[in-house]
VOBADO-114187 format. One line per 10 residues: number of its first residue (from 1); their letters; for each residue x, y, z of N, C-alpha, C, O. Coordinates in steps of 0.02 Angstrom, whole numbers, plus 50000, padded with zeros to 5 digits. Each point is the difference from the previous one (the first is absolute). Example, Ala and Ser with C-alpha at 12.3 -4.5 7.8 and 13.67 -1.06 7.14 Angstrom:
// residues 2
1	AS	50660,49716,50390,49955,50059,50000,50045,50060,50000,50052,49999,50033; 49930,50054,49931,50042,50059,50003,49961,50055,50037,50025,50055,50008
//
This chain:
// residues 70
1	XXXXXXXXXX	49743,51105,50854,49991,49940,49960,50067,49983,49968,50022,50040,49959; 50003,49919,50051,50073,49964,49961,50004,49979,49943,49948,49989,49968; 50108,50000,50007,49987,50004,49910,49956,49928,49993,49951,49997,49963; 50067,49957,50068,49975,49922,49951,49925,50022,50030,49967,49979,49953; 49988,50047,50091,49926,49986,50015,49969,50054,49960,49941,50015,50002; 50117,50021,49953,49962,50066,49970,50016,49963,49929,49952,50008,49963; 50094,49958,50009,49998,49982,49929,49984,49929,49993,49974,49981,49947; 50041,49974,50105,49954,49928,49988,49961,49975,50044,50011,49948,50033; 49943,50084,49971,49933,49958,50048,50015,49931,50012,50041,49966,49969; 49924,50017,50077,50000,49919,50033,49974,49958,49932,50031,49954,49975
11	XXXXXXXXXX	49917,50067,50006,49977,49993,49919,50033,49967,49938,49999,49947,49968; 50042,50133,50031,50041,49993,49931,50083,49952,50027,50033,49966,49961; 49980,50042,50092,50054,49951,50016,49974,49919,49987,50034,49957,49972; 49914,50038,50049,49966,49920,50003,49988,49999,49928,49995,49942,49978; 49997,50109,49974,49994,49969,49950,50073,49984,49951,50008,49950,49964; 50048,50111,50047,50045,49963,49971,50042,49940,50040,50049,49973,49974; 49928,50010,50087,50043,49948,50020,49968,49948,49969,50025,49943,49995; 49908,50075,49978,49956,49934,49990,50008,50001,49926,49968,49949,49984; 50053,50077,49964,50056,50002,49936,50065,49933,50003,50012,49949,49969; 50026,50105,50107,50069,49950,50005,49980,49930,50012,50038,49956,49979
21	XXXXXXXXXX	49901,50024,50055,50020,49923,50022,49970,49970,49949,50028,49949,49980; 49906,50074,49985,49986,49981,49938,50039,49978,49945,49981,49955,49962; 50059,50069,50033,50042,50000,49942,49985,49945,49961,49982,49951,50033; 50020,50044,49908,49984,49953,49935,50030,50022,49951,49986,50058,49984; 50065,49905,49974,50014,50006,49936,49968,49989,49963,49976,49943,50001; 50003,50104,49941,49956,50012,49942,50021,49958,49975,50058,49984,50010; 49901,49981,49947,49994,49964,49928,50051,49990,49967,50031,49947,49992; 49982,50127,49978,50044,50009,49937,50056,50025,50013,50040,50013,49955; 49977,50000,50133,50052,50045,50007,50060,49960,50035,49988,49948,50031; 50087,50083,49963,50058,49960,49991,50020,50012,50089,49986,50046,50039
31	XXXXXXXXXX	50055,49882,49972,50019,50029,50075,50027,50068,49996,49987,50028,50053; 50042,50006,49913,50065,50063,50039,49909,50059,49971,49999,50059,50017; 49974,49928,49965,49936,50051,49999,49947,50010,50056,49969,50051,50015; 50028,49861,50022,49965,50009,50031,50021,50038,50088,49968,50027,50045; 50116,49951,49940,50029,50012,50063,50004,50076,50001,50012,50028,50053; 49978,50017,49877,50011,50086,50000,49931,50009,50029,49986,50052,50029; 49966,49891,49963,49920,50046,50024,49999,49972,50093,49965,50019,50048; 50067,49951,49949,50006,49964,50076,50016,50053,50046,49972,50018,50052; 50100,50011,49908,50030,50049,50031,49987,50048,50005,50030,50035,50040; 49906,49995,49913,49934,50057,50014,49954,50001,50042,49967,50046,50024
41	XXXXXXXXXX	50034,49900,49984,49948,49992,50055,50055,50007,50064,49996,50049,50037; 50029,49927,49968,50048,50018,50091,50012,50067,49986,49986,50037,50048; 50035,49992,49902,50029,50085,49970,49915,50060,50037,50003,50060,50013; 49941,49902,49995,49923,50024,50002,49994,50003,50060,49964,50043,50025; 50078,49904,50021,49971,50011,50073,50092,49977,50040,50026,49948,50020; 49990,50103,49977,50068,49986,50012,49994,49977,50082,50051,49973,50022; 49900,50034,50018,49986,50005,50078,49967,49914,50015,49972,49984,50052; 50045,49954,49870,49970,49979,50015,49998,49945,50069,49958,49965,50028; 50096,50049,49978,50034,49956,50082,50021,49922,49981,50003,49968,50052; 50011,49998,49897,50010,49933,49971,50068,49999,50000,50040,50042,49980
51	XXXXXXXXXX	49969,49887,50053,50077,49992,50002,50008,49988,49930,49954,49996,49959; 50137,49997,50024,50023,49989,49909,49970,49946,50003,49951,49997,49964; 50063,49949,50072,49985,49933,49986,49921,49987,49990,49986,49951,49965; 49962,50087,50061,49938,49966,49982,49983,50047,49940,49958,49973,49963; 50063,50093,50015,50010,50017,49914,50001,49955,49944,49971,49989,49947; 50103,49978,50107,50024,49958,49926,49944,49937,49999,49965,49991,49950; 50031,49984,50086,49953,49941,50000,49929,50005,49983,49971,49950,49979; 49997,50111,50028,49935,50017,49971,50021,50027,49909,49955,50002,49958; 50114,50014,50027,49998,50009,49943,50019,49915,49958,49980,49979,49946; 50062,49988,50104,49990,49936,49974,49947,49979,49972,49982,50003,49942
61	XXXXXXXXXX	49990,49974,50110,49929,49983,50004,49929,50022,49944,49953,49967,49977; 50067,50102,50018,49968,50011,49959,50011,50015,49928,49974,50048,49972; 50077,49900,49993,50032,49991,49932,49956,49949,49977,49977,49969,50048; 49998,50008,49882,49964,49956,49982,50042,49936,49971,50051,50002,49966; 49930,49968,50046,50044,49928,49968,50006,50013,49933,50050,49996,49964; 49878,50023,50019,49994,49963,49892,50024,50079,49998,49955,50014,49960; 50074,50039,50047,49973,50054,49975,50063,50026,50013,50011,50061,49998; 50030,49899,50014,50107,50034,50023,50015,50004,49940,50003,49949,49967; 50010,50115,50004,50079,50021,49954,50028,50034,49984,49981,50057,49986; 50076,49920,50008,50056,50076,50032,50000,50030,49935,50030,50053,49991
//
C-alpha cells in the first residue's frame, strides 16, 4: 500500500480538495488572514494536483466584496 492510499483515502482527498475550491472569506476576516487559511488548506492535501493559476483564482474568487480589509 503506498503512502497517499494509506494516509488520504479517495474520501479524505475529495474532501480537502472540496475545502480548496470552496474557499470563502469569512465575515470578519482580513485578506492576508484569509490567504494564511487558504494556504492550510493546500498545506492539508499537498497531492492536490491544481495548477498555481486556478489556486489563485479560486482564492480570488472566493474574497468577499463588503467584507475586504487589510
Amino acid at each position: 500500500m503506498n503512502f497517499l492510499a494509506k494516509f488520504f483515502s479517495m474520501g479524505k482527498t475529495n474532501a480537502f480538495c472540496g475545502k480548496i475550491t470552496s474557499f470563502q472569506q469569512q465575515h470578519d476576516e482580513s485578506i492576508p488572514e484569509a490567504w494564511e487559511r487558504f494556504q492550510e488548506y493546500i498545506l492539508e492535501c499537498p497531492h492536490h494536483g491544481m495548477e498555481s493559476w486556478l489556486l489563485m483564482q479560486t482564492f480570488y474568487h472566493g474574497l468577499g466584496n463588503s467584507a475586504v480589509k487589510l
